[in-house]
C-alpha positions in Angstrom: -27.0 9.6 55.7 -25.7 12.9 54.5 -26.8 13.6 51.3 -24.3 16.5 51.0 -20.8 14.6 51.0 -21.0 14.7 47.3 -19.6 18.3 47.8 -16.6 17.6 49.5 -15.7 15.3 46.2 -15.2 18.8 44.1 -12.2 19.9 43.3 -11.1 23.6 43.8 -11.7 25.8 40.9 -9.3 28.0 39.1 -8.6 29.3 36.3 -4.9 29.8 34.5 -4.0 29.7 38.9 -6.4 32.0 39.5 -9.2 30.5 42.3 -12.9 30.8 42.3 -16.1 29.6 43.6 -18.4 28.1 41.0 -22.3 28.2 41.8 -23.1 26.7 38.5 -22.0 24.6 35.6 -22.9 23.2 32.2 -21.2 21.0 29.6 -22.1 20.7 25.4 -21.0 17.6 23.7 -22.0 15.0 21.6 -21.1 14.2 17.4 -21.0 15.5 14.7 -23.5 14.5 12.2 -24.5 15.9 8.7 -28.2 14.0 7.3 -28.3 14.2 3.4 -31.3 14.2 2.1 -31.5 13.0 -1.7 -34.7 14.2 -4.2 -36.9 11.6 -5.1 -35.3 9.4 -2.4 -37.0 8.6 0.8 -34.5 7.3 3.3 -31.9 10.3 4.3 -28.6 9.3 5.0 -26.7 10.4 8.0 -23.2 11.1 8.1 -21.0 10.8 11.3 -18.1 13.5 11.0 -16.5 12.7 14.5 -17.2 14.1 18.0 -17.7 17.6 18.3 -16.1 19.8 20.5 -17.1 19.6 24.4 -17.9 23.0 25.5 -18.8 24.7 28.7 -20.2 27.0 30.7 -19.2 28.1 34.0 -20.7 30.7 36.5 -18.1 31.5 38.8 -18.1 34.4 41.8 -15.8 35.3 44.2 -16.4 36.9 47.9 -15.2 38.8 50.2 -14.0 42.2 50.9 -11.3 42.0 48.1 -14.5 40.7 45.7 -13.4 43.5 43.3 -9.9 42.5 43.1 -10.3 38.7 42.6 -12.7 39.5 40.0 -10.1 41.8 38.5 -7.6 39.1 38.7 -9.9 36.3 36.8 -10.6 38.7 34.0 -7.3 39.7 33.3 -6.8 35.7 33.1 -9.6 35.0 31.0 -8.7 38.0 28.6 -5.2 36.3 28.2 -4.2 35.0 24.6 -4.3 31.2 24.0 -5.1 28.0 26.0 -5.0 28.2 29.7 -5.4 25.4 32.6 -8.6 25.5 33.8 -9.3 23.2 37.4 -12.6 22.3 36.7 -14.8 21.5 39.8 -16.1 17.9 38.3 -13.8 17.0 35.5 -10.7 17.9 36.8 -8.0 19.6 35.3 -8.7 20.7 31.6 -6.9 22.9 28.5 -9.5 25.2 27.4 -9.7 28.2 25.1 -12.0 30.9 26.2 -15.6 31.2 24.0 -17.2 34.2 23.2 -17.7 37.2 25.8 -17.7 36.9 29.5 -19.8 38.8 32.3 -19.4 40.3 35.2 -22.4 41.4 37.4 -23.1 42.6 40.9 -25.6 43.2 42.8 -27.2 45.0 46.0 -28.8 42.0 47.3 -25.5 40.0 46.9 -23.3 42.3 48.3 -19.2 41.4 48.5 -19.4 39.1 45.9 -18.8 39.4 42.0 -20.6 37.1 39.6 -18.5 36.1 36.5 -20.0 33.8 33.9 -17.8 32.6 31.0 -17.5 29.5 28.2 -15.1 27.6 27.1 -13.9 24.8 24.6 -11.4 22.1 24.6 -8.4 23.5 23.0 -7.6 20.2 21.1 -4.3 20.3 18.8 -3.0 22.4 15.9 -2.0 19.2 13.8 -0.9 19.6 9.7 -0.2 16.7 7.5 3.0 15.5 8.0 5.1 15.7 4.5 7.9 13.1 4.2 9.4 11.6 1.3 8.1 8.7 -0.6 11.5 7.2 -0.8 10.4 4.0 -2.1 9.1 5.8 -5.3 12.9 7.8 -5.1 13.8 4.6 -5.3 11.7 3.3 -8.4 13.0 6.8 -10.5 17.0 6.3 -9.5 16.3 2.6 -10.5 14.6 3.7 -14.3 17.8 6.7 -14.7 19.9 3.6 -14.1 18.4 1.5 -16.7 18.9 4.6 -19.2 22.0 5.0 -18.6 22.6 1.4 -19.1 21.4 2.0 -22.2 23.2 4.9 -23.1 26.5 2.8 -22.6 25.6 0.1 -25.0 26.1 2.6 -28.0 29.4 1.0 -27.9 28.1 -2.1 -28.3 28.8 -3.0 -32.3 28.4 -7.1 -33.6 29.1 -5.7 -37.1 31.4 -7.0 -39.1 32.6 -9.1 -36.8 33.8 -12.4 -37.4 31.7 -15.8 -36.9 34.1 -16.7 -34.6 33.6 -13.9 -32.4 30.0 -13.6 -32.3 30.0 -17.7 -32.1 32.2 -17.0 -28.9 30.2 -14.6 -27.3 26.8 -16.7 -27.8 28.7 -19.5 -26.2 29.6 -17.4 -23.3 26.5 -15.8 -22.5 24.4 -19.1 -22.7 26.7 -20.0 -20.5 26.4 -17.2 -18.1 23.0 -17.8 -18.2 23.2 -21.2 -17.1 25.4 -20.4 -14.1 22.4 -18.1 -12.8 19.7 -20.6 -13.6 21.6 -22.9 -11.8 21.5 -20.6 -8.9 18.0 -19.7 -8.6 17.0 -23.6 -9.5 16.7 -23.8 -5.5 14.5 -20.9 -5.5 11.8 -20.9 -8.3 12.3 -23.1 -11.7 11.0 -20.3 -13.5 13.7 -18.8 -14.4 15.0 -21.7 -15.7 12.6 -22.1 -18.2 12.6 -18.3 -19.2 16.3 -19.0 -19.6 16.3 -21.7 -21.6 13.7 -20.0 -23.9 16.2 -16.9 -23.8 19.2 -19.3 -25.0 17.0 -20.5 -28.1 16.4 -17.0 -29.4 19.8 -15.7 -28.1 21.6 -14.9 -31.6 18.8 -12.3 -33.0 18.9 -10.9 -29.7 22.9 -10.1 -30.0 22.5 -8.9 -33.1 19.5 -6.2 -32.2 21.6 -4.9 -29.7 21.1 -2.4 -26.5 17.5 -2.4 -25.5 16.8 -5.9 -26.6 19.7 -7.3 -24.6 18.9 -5.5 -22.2 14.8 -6.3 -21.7 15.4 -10.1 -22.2 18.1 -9.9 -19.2 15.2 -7.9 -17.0 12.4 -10.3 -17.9 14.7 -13.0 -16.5 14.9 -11.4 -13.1 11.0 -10.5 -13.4 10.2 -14.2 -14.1 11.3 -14.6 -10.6 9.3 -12.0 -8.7 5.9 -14.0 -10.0 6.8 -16.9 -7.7 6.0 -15.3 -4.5 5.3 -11.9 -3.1 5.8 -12.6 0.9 8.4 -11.1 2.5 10.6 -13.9 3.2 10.3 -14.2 0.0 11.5 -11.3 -1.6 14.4 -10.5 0.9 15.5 -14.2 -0.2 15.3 -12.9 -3.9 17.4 -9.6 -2.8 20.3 -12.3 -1.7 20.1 -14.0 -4.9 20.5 -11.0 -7.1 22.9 -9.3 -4.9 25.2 -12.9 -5.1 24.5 -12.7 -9.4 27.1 -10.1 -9.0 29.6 -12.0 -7.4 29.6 -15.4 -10.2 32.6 -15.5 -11.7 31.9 -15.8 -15.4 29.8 -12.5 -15.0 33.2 -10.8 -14.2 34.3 -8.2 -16.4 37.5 -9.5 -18.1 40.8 -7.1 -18.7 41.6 -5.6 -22.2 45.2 -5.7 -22.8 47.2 -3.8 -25.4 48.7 -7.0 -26.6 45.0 -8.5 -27.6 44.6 -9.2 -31.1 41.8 -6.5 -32.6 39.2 -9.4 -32.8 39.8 -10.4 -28.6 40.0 -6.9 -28.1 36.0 -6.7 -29.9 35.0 -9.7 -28.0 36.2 -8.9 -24.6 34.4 -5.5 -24.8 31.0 -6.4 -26.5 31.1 -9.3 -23.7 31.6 -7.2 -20.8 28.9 -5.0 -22.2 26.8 -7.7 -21.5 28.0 -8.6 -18.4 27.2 -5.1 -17.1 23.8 -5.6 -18.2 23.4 -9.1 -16.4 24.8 -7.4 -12.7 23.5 -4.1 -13.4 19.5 -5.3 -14.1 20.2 -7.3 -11.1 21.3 -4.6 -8.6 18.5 -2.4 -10.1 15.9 -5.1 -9.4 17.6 -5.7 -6.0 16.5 -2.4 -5.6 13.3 -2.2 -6.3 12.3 -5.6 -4.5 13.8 -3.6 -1.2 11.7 -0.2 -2.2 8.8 -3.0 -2.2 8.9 -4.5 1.1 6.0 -3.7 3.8 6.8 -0.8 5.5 6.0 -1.2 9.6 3.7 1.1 10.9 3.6 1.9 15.1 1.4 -0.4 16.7 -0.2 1.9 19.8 -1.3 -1.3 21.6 2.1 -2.9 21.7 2.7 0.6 24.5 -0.3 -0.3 26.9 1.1 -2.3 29.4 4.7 -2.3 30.5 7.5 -5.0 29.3 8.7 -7.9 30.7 12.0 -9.0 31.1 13.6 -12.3 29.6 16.6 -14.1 28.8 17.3 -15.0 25.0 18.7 -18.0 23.0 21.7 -17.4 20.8 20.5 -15.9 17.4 19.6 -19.2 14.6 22.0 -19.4 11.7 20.1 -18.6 8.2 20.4 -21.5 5.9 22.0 -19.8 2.8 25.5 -19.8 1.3 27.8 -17.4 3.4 31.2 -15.8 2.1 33.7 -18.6 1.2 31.1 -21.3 0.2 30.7 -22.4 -3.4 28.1 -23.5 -5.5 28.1 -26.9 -6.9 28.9 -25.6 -10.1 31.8 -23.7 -8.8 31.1 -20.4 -10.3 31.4 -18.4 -7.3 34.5 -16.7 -6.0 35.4 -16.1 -2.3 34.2 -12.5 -2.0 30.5 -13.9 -3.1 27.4 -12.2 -1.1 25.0 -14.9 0.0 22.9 -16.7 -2.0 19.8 -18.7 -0.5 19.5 -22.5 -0.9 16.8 -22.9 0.8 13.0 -23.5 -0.2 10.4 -20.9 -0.5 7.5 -21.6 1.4 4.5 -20.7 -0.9 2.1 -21.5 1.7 2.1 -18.5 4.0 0.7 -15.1 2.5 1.5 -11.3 2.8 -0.4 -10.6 5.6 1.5 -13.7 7.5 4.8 -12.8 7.0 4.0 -9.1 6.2 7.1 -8.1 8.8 11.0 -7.7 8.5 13.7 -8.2 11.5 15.9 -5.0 12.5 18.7 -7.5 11.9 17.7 -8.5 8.6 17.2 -5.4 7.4 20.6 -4.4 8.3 21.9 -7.4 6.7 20.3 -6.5 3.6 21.5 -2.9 3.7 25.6 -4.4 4.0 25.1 -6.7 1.4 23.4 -4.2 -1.2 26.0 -2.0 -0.4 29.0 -4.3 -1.1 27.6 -4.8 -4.3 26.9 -0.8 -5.3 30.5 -1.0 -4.6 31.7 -3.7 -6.2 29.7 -2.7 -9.7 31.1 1.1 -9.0 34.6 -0.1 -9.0 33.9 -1.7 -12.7 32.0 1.4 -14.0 33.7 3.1 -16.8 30.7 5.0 -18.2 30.3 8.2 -16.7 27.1 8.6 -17.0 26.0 4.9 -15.7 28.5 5.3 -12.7 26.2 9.0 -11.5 23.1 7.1 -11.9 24.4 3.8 -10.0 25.8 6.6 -7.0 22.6 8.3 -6.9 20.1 4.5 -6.8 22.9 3.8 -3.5 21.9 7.0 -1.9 18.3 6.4 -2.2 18.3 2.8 -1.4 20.2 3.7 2.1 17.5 6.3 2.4 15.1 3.9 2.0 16.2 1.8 4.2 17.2 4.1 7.2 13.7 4.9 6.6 12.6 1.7 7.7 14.7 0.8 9.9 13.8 3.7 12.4 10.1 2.6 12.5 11.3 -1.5 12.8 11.5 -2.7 16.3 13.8 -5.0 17.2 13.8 -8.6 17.5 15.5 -11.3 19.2 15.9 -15.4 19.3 13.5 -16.8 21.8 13.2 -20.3 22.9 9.9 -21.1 25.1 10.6 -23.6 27.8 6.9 -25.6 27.2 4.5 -26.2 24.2 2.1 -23.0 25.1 -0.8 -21.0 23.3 0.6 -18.0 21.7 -1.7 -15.4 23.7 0.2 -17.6 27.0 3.5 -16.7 26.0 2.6 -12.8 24.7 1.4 -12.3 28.7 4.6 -13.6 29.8 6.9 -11.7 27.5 5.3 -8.4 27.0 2.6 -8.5 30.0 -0.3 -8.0 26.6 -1.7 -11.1 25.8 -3.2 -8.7 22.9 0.2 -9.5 21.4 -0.1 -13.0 20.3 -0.1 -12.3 16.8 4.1 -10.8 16.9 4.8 -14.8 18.1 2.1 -17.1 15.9 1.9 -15.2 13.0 5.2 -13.6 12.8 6.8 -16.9 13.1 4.3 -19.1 11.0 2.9 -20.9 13.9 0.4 -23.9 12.2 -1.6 -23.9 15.0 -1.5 -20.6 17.8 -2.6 -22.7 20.4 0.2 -24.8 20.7 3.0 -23.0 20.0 6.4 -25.3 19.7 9.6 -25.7 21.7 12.1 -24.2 18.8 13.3 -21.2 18.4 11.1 -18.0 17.9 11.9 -14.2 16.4 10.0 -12.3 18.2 10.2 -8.4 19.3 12.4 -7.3 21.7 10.4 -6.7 24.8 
């Protein structure tokens, strides 16, 4: 047996394409660790600050009668600015920086050849913390101007001396108005029922305070909804419903005519002062439950192994209201945006449903924005209308945000009843990837996942 193959396994040296011969080598690594030691406290501890740096130590010579000029060559490459490529006998090809000072020697006994000996250290990345913009919270402050500026436009809001009639007619009408959206969310969460009904009872002294209280009872409606559930199905169902609040009729903004006796004319505006409030608190908190949702981070595994094709079923209807239905109370118009009717799981947590389809993200995005403009086509305050333009650019931003880290997802029906981490192999060749099928879809038990239809990412 030769015990001198291992040399024909080494690569040829060179550095920044310049070659030598390397006689000797050595290499530095290991981590980075700091020990504390505390007074009056035996036991040190020892704190791991990551790997250090691999360095290395080369002696290199060149030979022949052109000894000089190879050396020549090599130092003018190791006296270069920056990173180079360095070919390194054993561990291959390598981006290096060049440590310290290197040597040339030569010698009588070793005569056409030129010793250099030199160090070196991975060059690693220049990496600085990447700024971007927190456009959930630009989200949260455009929401809060909003609000003020709601404010700001119920200085015109005046109950005085009006007559009993009129402020008897406007109760009416609002208790009524607030029935209509009880009734919708009554499919969702009953607690906003009962906040309703508690509102209704208290209503009158509430008129009469005026702006801000009219305005915090309306928002502590739409809050008593967000405490039924925080998962994500959840909330984007909750988006739906507060995006259809502005579409019920009775919430509509009625026309002021010329011909209106002084006391309509009083009632019609004080009432569609409140009506603003009702849509505008809901597109706000629309808003804010869409600044709230999960944001999807890259998942580096999900690139290890290389995808699989397959064919698709046809994408599963969403059981909610579309455009044209009604509710049974008939208070919806034709141009509605959906409204769920379907039941809230309560079962399934954050982390379980902690993801949001491409799709259904850009459903969200058209139906929030149908209902910016709808409510910009009512504004007559100035001052509301700026703030209402300004929340629509940062909820777009927001979600555009999203939307570029989201991947894709698609309708798929498994032929057989199969574990998840079975079906994961087969669509994206990473069993690793069981959880985008069991979990992402609510699967009771991952080892058996059913025959129905499945979102799950594109592969």
């Amino acid at each position: 047996m030769n015990f001198m193959n291992w040399l024909n396994d080494l690569l040829p040296a060179s550095f920044r394409g310049v070659p030598f011969q390397v006689s000797d080598t050595s290499a530095e690594f290991g981590r980075r660790n700091e020990t504390h030691e505390y007074p009056f406290r035996d036991v040190p501890y020892t704190e791991d600050l990551g790997r250090s740096a691999r360095k290395n130590k080369i002696d290199a010579f060149v030979i022949g009668d052109d000894h000089k000029e190879q050396a020549e060559k090599l130092v003018e490459a190791i006296e270069k600015e920056g990173a180079g490529t360095l070919m390194h006998p054993i561990f291959g090809e390598l981006n290096v920086n060049i440590t310290g000072t290197a040597t040339v020697s030569n010698s009588v006994e070793n005569g056409r050849m030129s010793v250099i000996s030199f160090s070196f250290v991975e060059a690693g990345e220049l990496i600085f913390p990447d700024s971007s913009i927190a456009t959930d919270d630009v989200v949260d402050e455009n929401a809060d101007n909003v609000d003020q500026a709601l404010l700001d436009a119920f200085e015109d809001f005046d109950l005085i001396d009006a007559p009993d009639f009129v402020l008897s007619n406007i109760l009416d009408e609002t208790v009524s108005i607030l029935n209509d959206i009880a009734d919708a969310y009554n499919a969702i969460t009953p607690y906003v029922n009962d906040v309703i009904k508690i509102l209704n009872g208290d209503l009158s002294p509430i008129l009469g305070a005026g702006g801000s209280s009219i305005i915090n009872s309306i928002k502590n409606v739409w809050q008593s909804a967000t405490t039924f559930s925080n998962s994500v199905n959840d909330l984007v169902a909750k988006v739906k419903v507060f995006n259809g609040v502005l579409f019920i009729k009775s919430v509509l903004p009625s026309a002021i005519w010329s011909t209106d006796s002084k006391s309509t004319q009083k009632r019609k505006k004080n009432q569609n002062l409140i009506n603003t409030a009702i849509r505008v608190t809901a597109l706000t908190e629309a808003s804010r439950i869409i600044a709230s949702l999960p944001k999807q981070v890259e998942d580096k595994r999900k690139q290890a192994f290389a995808p699989v094709a397959l064919e698709s079923t046809k994408g599963k209807k969403e059981n909610y209201f579309s455009r044209g239905d009604t509710l049974p109370n008939g208070n919806i118009n034709n141009s509605q945006a959906n409204i769920t009717s379907s039941t809230i799981s309560t079962s399934s947590t954050v982390e379980k449903s902690n993801t949001i389809s491409f799709d259904d993200l850009l459903d969200i995005k058209d139906a929030i924005n149908e209902s910016f403009d709808k409510e910009l086509s009512r504004t007559e305050h100035d001052g509301l209308y700026i703030a209402l333009v300004k929340l629509k650019a940062a909820v777009n931003q927001d979600i555009n945000a999203r939307l570029i880290k989201i991947e894709k997802t698609i309708v798929y029906m498994p032929n057989d009843v199969l574990p998840d981490l079975v079906l994961a192999h087969y669509l994206y060749n990473n069993a690793t990837r069981y959880d985008d099928i069991s979990i992402r879809n609510n699967v009771l038990h991952p080892g058996f996942v059913p025959v129905k239809e499945l979102r799950v990412p594109k592969p």
